[in-house]
N, C-alpha and C positions, 0 to 999 in steps of 0.2 A: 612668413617664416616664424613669427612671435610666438601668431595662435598656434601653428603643428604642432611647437615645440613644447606648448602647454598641454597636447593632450594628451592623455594615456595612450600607450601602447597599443593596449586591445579595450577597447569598449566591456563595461563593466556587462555587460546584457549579453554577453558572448562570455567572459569569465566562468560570472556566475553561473550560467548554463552550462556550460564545459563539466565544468566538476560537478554541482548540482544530479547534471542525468550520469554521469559515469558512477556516483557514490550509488544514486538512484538505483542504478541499474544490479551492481554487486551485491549491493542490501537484499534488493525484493530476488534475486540470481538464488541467493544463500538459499532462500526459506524454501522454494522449490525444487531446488537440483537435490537437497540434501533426502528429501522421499526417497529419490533412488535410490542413491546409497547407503540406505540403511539394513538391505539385507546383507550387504557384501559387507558392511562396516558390524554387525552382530556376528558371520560368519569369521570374519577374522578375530575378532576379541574371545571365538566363544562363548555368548551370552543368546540368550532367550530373545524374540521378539517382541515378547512381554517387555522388557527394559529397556529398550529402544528408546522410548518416548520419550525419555528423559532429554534425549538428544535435542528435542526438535523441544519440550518443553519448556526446560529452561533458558532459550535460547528469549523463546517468547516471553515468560516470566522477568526475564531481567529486560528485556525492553519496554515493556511496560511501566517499570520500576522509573525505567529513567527518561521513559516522555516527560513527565510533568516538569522534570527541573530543567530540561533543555531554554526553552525560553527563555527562562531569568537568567542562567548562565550566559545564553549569545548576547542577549542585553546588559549583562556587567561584565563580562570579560571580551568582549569583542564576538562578533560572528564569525569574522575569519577566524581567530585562533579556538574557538572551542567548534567549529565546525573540522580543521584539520586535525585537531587532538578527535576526536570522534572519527575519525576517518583511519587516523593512524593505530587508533585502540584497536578500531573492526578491521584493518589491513594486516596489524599485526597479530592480534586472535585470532586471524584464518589463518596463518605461518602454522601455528603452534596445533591447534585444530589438526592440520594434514600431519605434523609428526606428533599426536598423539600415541601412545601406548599400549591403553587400556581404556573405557570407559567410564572413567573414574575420571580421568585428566580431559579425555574428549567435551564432555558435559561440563566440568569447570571452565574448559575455553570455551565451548558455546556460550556460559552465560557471560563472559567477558566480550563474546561479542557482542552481544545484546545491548552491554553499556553503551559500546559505539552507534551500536543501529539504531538504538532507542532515540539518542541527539541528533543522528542525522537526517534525518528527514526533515523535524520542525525547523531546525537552524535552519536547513538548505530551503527551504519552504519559505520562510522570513526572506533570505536576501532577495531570492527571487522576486517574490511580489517587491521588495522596496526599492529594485531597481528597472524593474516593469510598473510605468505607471498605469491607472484603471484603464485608460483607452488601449493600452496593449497588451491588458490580460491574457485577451483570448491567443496571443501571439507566443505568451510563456505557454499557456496550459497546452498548447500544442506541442510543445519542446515539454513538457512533463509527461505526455503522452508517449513518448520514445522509451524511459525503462518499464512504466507502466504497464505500454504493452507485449513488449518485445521478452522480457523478462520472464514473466510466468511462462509466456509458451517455450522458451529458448531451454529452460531450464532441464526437463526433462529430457528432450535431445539431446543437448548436453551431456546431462548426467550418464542419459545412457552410456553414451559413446566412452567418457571419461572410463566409466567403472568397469565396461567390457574390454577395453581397449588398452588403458593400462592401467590405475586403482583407483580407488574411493578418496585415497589419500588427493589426486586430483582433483575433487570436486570441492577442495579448500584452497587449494594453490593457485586455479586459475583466478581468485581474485584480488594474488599481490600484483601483478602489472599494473591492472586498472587502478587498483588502489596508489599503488606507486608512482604512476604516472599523474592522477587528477594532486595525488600530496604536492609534487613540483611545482606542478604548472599552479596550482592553488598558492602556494608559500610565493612564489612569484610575483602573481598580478592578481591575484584578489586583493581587495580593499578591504579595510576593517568599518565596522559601525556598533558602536554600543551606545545605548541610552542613558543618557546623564540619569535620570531620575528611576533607576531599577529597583532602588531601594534595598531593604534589606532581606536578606533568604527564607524564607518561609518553611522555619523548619517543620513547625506541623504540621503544612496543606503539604507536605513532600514524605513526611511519613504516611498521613492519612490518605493521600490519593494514591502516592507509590503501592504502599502494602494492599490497599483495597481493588487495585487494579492485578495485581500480580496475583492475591486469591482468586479475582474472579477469572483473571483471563487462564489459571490452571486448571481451576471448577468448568470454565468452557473445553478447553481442551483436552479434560481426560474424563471428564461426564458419559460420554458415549459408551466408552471402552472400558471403566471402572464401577460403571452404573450410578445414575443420580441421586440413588436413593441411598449409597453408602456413608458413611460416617465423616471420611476424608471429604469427600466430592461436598455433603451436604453441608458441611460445616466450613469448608473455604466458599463454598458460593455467598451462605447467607453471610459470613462474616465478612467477604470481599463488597457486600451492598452495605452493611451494615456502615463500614467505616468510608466508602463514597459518601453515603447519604451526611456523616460527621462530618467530610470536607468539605460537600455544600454548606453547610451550617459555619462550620467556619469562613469558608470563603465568603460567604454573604455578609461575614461581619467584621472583617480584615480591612484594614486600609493596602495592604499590598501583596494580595492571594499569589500563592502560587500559581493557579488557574485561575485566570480573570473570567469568573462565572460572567459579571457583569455584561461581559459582550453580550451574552445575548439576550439582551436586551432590543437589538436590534435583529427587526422580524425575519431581515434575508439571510443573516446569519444562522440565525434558527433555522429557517426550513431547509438553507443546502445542505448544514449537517445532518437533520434528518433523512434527507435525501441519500444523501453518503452514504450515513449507516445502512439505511435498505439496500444500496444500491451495492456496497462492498459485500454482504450477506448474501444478496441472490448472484451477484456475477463471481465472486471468489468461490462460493458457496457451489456452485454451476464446475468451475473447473475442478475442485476439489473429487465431485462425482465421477466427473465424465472422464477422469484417468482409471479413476477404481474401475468403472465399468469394463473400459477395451482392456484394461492385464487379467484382472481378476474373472472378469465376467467372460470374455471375449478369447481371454488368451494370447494376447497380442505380445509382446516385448516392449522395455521400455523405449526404445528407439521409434519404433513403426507409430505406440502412441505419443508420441514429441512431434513428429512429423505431422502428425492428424491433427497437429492443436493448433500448428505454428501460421495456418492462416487465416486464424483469430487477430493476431499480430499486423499481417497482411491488411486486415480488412481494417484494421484502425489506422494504420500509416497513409493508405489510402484515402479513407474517408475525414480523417482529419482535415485532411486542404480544405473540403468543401465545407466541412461546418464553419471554420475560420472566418471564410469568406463568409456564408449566409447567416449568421450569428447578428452583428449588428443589424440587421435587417430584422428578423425572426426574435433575436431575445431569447434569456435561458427557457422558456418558461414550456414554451411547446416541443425546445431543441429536449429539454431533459425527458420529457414524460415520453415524448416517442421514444427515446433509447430507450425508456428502462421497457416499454410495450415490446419494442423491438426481442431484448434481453427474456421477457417472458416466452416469446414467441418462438426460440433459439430452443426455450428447455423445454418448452410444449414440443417442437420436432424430435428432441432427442428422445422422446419416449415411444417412439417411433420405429427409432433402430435395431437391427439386430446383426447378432454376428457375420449374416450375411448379406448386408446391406453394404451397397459400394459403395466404396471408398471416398468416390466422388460425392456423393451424399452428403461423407463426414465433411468433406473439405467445403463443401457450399455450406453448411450448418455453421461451421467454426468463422469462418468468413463473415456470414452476416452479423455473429456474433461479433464482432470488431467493427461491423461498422453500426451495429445498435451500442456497442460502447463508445465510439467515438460520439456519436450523437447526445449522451449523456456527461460520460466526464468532461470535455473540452469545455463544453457551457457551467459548469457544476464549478469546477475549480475557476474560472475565469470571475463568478460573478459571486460566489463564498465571501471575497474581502473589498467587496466593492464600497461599502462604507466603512470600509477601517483605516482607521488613523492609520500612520506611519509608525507612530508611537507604542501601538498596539500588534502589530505584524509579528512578534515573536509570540506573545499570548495568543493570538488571534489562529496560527498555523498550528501551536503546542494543543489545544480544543481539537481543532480539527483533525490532527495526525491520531490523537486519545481514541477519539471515536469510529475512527475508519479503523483501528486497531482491533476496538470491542465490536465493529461489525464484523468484520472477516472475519474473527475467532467466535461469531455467533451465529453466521451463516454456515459453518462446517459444524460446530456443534448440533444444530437445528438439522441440519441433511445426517447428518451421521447417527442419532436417534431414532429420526425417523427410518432408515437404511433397519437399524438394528431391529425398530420396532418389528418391519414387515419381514425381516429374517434373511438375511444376504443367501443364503443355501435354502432347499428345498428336497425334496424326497424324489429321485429320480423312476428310472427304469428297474425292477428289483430293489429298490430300497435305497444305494446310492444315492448319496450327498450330491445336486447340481446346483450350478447358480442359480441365484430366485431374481429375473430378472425386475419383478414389481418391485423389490425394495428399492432398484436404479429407477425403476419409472416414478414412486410415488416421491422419491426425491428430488426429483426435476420437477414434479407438477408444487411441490414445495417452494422451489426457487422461484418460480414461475411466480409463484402466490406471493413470496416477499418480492418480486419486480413489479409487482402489479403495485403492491401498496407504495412502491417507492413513487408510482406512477402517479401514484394521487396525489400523494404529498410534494411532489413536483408541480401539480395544481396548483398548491398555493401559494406559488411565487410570485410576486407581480414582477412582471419585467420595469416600470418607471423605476425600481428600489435600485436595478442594476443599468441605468441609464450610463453612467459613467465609466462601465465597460462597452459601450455599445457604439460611440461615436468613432469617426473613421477617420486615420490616424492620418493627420497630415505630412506629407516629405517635409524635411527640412527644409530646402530647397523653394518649396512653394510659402514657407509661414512668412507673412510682412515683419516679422521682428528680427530672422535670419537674416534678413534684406537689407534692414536697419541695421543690424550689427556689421555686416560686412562692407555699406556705404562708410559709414565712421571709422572702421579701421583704415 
């Protein structure tokens, strides 16, 4: 009765999960559902679809801003408390977002979300791994794989339904519940941890990394559509590297960077963020296409293409169980490169399709694609922090959340260029504008060609570097020291 009475409530690994994928889940919800609603949200302000972009811009812009300081902060102020305050910024910026006015206010709340979104990930990324030890990695990244993949495809179905059914204003509101709900049950029974030794705030590597990321990640995202070569585009890209490259330089000579370059120093850490980055670039990069295609190209509505995506989702929930299991057996090193071959193999079919291709087609394409991303991610995130300190898990997630950030905003950048290059429209029957289906094809065999490279660099993982995610997790019940402990009580 001593010991029950000593333990926690709910088990921290169920906690942190709980709110973890529900924050997960709202965050990566935002960034997709809001495409839909973006003509209904210009149709009602009256504005251009030219000025759209701002919407979904700056949203990204000020998330970027505030990756880098997330870490220091979960580490000097507690993870609990600057994970909920970031929860409650992004819960309450989407209130304010659905009763917008004008796009003027709309665009100022999205980048208030962005502050939120920006901390939630690394903080929630940190507790995770520090209350998942290396042998049950692959146990979190399974449970990370739930907003991951459910998210991107839910979003558009969603959206549709929200914005046809009753408004745009909806596709902000459904994410006070969740919000509301992980805020309680979070202020409740999460635990706090902060790091005695955080040091002090690095306010340089926090201008220099903030503003060099938020140039570049706008120079990616409006490059396509404003043209590379203009003035704005050209002058926030070079000056967004310009002052990264300053914060390397700083950070290499800092006793307490705000991005601990340092880590990588160790080789596994390197190659699974490389990995990442190709792998966010060709699979994000992948779904980014494959919606323009069925509305744009296709003709489809947003609902019908939600439906066609959502057993991508499907094919990850499913195939997760099995990597789980075969993973300490196999090791990341063969589980990643087939997914990302897999992921290649998904955008090589889809150049394939045409408007009149069954449906059934789509749904086997999108399928496999979930289960070549399970194949990838589960091992990818499982074995990323396999020798990192404990001490290190807030730096260590803040890196890696950075670069999955600059891949997905460079894998849409890269497909979206190339889209423009080969010319979305084409010269019909009489001269009529049709859609040019090659610019969807050469941007899949594009994806395809950053899966492939993530495939190699997946190569050069050795699986002994991730030995300590690989070992099979013993029950309680069977370890000699539970045994011992419970003789002596």
């Amino acid at each position: 009765m001593a010991i029950a009475s000593r333990l926690p409530k709910f088990d921290q690994k169920i906690v942190v999960g709980v709110v973890f994928v529900a924050a997960m889940f709202v965050n990566i919800l935002d960034i997709t559902i809001i495409n839909v609603a973006l003509p209904a949200i210009g149709k009602d302000f009256g504005v251009a679809a030219s000025q759209l972009g701002t919407v979904s811009v700056g949203y990204l812009v000020s998330l970027a801003v505030f990756i880098p300081a997330s870490g220091w902060l979960g580490d000097r102020f507690g993870t609990k408390r600057i994970f909920l305050l970031a929860l409650a910024i992004f819960t309450g910026a989407s209130a304010l977002c659905g009763l917008a006015q004008n796009l003027d206010q709309l665009v100022l709340f999205r980048i208030l979300q962005g502050v939120g979104g920006g901390m939630l990930t690394p903080v929630g990324m940190a507790m995770m791994f520090r209350v998942f030890p290396p042998e049950e990695r692959v146990r979190a990244s399974r449970v990370l794989m739930i907003p991951t993949a459910i998210a991107p495809a839910l979003g558009p179905v969603l959206g549709g339904l929200l914005v046809d059914k009753v408004s745009w204003h909806w596709v902000f509101f459904i994410n006070l519940p969740v919000g509301a709900v992980a805020l309680v049950f979070g202020a409740l029974f999460l635990k706090d941890h902060r790091e005695p030794a955080a040091g002090r705030f690095d306010i340089a590597g926090f201008v220099l990394s903030g503003a060099g990321l938020a140039l570049l990640m706008y120079a990616l995202s409006e490059g396509s559509d404003k043209g590379w070569g203009t003035l704005g585009i050209l002058g926030a890209g070079i000056g967004g590297v310009v002052l990264l490259v300053a914060m390397v330089w700083h950070g290499l000579r800092s006793a307490q960077p705000i991005l601990n370059l340092r880590l990588f120093s160790d080789r596994l850490f390197v190659s699974t963020n490389i990995v990442s980055l190709l792998a966010a670039a060709g699979f994000l990069g992948l779904l980014f296409v494959y919606p323009l295609m069925c509305q744009n190209a296709f003709g489809w509505s947003a609902l019908k293409t939600g439906l066609l995506t959502f057993p991508e989702a499907l094919g990850v929930m499913i195939t997760s169980q099995v990597v789980s299991r075969i993973y300490p057996k196999v090791g990341p090193r063969r589980l990643m490169a087939a997914g990302l071959v897999g992921i290649a193999a998904a955008a090589v079919m889809l150049t394939r399709v045409t408007a009149d291709t069954s449906p059934v087609v789509f749904v086997g394409i999108l399928f496999f694609t979930g289960i070549a991303l399970a194949f990838n991610m589960i091992p990818m995130q499982a074995a990323a922090f396999a020798k990192t300190l404990p001490q290190d898990s807030g730096s260590a997630s803040t890196l890696f959340s950075t670069q999955r950030q600059i891949g997905s905003a460079l894998g849409v950048a890269v497909l979206s260029t190339v889209m423009a290059g080969v010319g979305l429209v084409t010269a019909g029957h009489g001269g009529a504008p049709v859609p040019n289906m090659d610019a969807y094809r050469a941007a899949f065999w594009t994806a395809a060609g950053i899966a492939l490279l993530g495939a190699l660099a997946a190569l050069t993982i050795r699986d002994k570097d991730a030995e300590a995610t690989m070992r099979k997790v013993v029950p309680v019940e069977e370890k000699p020291e539970a045994v011992e402990d419970a003789v002596a009580v």
